[in-house]
Each structure stands twice: as C-alpha cells, then as structure tokens.
C-alpha atoms as one frame of an Amber mdcrd trajectory, in Angstrom:
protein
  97.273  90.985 114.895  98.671  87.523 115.090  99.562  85.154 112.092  96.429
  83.075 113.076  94.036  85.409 113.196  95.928  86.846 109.371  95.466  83.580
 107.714  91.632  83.731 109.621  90.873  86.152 107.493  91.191  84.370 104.231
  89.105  81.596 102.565  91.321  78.179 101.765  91.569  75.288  99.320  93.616
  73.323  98.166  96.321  74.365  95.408  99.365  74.963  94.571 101.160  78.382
  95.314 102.334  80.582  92.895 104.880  82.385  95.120 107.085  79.516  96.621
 106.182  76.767  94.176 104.492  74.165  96.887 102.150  71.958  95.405  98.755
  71.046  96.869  98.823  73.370 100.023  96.073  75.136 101.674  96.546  77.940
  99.630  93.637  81.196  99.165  93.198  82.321  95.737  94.546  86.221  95.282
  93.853  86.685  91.441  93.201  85.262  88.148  94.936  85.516  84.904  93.305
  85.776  81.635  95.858  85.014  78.673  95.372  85.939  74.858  94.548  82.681
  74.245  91.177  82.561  76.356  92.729  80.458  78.997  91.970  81.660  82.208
  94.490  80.583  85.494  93.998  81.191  88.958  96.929  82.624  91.353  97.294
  81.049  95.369  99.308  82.015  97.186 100.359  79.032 100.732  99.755  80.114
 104.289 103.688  81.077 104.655 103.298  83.467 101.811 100.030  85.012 102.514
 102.115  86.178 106.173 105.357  87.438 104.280 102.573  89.536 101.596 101.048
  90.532 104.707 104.247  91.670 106.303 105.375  93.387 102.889 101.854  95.089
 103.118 101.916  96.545 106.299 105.555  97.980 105.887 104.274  99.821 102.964
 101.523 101.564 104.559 103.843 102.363 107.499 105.837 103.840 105.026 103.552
 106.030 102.863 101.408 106.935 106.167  98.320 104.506 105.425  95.890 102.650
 107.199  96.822  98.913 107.347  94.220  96.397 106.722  95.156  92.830 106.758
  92.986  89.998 104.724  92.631  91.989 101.841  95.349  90.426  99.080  94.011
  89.912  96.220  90.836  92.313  96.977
C-alpha cells in the first residue's frame, strides 16, 4: 500500500503531534488521556509519524505471523 493511500485512511485536523513535537500540523487523533485531575488531553500524531507507526506496525505482524491492517492506530 502506498504512503498516500496510508495517510487516506485516517481522518485529519489540525494539531500538534505528540510524537515529533510539530505544532499545528495535519495531524489524526490516535487516543485520549484522562489524568487524575479530570483533565482530559487528546494524542495526534503528524502525517510523517502516522507512516513510521505504520511501518513499526507492519514489522510486528510480520514478525509474530499476523494479518497487517493499516489505518487502524489508535483503533
């Protein structure tokens, strides 16, 4: 699958990534943090991220013998 059709598979906004620090980039939300407190923060992660997760991903299913399905970070 190529990187365009990856990052297809994901919905974007604007935000900054939690991985590589960039502020205000399109950026797709993988997860949310809820802290003791009761405040809740959201985790992005950029384009150039999402394809290096996605490349971590895949290795590890090649590894253990699983199916790879990209576009589902965060899921």
């Amino acid at each position: 699958m190529t990187p365009d059709a990856i990052l297809a598979l994901y919905r974007w906004v604007a935000a900054d990534c939690f991985r590589c620090g960039r502020a205000r980039r399109h950026a797709t939300r993988l997860d949310v943090i809820s802290t003791p407190s009761g405040h809740i923060y959201e985790l992005h992660a950029c384009g150039h991220c999402v394809l290096e997760l996605e490349e971590e991903r895949q290795i590890h299913a090649e590894r253990c013998g699983a199916v790879y399905r990209p576009g589902t970070l965060g899921a």
